[in-house]
C-alpha positions in Angstrom: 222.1 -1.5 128.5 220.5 1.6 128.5 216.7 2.1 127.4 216.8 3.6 124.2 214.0 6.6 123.3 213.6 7.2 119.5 211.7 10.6 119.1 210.4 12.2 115.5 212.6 14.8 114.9 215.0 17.8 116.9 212.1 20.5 117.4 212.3 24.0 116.2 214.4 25.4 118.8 215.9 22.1 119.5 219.6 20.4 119.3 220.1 17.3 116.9 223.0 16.8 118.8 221.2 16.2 122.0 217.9 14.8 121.2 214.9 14.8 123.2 216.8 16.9 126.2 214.7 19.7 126.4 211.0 19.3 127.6 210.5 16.0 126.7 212.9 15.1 129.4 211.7 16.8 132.0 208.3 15.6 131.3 209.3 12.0 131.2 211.7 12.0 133.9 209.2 13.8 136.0 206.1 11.1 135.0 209.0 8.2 136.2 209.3 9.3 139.3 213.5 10.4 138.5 215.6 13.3 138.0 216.9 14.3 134.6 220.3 13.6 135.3 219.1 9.6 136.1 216.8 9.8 133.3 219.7 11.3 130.9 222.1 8.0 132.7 219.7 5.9 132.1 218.0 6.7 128.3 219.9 6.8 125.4 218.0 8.8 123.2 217.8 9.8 118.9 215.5 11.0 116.7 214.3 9.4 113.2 214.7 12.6 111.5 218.3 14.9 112.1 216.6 18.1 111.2 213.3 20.1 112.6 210.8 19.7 109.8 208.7 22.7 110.1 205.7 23.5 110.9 202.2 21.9 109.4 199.4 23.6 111.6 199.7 23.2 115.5 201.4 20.1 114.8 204.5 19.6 112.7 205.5 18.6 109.2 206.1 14.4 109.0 208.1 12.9 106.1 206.6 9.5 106.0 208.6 7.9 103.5 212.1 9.9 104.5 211.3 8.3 108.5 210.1 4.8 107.2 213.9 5.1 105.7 215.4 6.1 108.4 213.6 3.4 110.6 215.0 0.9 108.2 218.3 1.8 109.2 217.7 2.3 112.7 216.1 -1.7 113.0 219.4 -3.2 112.4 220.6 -1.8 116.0 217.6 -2.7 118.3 218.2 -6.0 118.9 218.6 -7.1 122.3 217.4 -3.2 123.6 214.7 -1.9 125.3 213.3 0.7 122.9 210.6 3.0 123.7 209.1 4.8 120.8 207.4 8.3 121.2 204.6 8.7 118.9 202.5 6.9 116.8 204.1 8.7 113.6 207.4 6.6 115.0 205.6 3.5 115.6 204.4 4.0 112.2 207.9 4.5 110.1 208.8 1.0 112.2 205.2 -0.4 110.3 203.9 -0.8 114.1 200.4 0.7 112.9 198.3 -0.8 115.2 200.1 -1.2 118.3 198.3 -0.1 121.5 200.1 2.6 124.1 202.3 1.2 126.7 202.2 -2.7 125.4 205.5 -4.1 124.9 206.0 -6.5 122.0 208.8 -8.5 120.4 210.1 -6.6 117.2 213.2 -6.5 115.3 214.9 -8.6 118.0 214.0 -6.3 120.9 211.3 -5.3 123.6 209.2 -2.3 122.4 206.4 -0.2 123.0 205.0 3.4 122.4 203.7 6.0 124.4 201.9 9.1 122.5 204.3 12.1 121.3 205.2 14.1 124.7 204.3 17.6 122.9 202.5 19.7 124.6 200.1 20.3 121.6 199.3 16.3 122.0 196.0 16.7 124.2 195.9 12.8 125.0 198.1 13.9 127.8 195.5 16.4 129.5 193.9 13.9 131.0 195.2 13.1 134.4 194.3 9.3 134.3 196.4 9.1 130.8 199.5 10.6 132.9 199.0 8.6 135.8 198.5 5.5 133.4 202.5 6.4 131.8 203.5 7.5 135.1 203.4 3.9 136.3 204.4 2.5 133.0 207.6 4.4 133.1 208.5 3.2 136.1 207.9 -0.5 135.3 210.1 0.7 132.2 213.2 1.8 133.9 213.1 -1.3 136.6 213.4 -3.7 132.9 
């Protein structure tokens, strides 16, 4: 069964029909060591939210209680995947508030861990040891 990725939202610019396929992907693919046509084979991917929420800041907009909804939904089909969650505003809308980067853990019937939001505004990911770190644990990931 194929990893699944569950992102915030399409971005501004992005396709809701083809979620986290821009950047993101190359990013990812790139940190695990893969192309991104295996890493599109071998991800399934969605967003919580169908619709770019606009802009708050550098960042954007995040509907708490419409994603805590949407996760609702979403934990009835997790069980038995892999599900990798980008973000701690995803973790968050599954109520996994205090779980650290790149742990897996055994929730709603599935493996799952989060890695901080790819975004290039996200400066966690400047630092070389942090993409090294994610590097190797998307590697582990995709051998699951």
């Amino acid at each position: 069964m194929k990893i699944l990725l569950i992102g915030q939202a399409p971005g501004r610019r992005g396709d809701a029909y083809r979620p986290l396929e821009g950047k993101v992907t190359k990013k990812l693919a790139g940190l695990a060591g893969v192309s991104v046509e295996e890493w599109l084979d071998r991800t399934e991917r969605t967003n919580l939210l169908d619709e770019f929420p606009g802009k708050a800041g550098k960042g954007d907009i995040w509907n708490t209680e419409l994603s805590r909804k949407k996760a609702e939904q979403v934990e009835l089909h997790l069980v038995g995947r892999t599900v990798l969650l980008l973000g701690r505003n995803v973790a968050r809308a599954f109520g996994l508030v205090e779980l650290p980067w790149m742990t897996w853990v055994e929730e709603f019937g599935a493996k799952v861990s989060v890695i901080p939001h790819p975004s290039s505004i996200v400066i966690w990911w400047n630092a070389l040891e942090n993409r090294e770190a994610v590097a190797v644990f998307l590697k582990g990931m995709l051998k699951i």
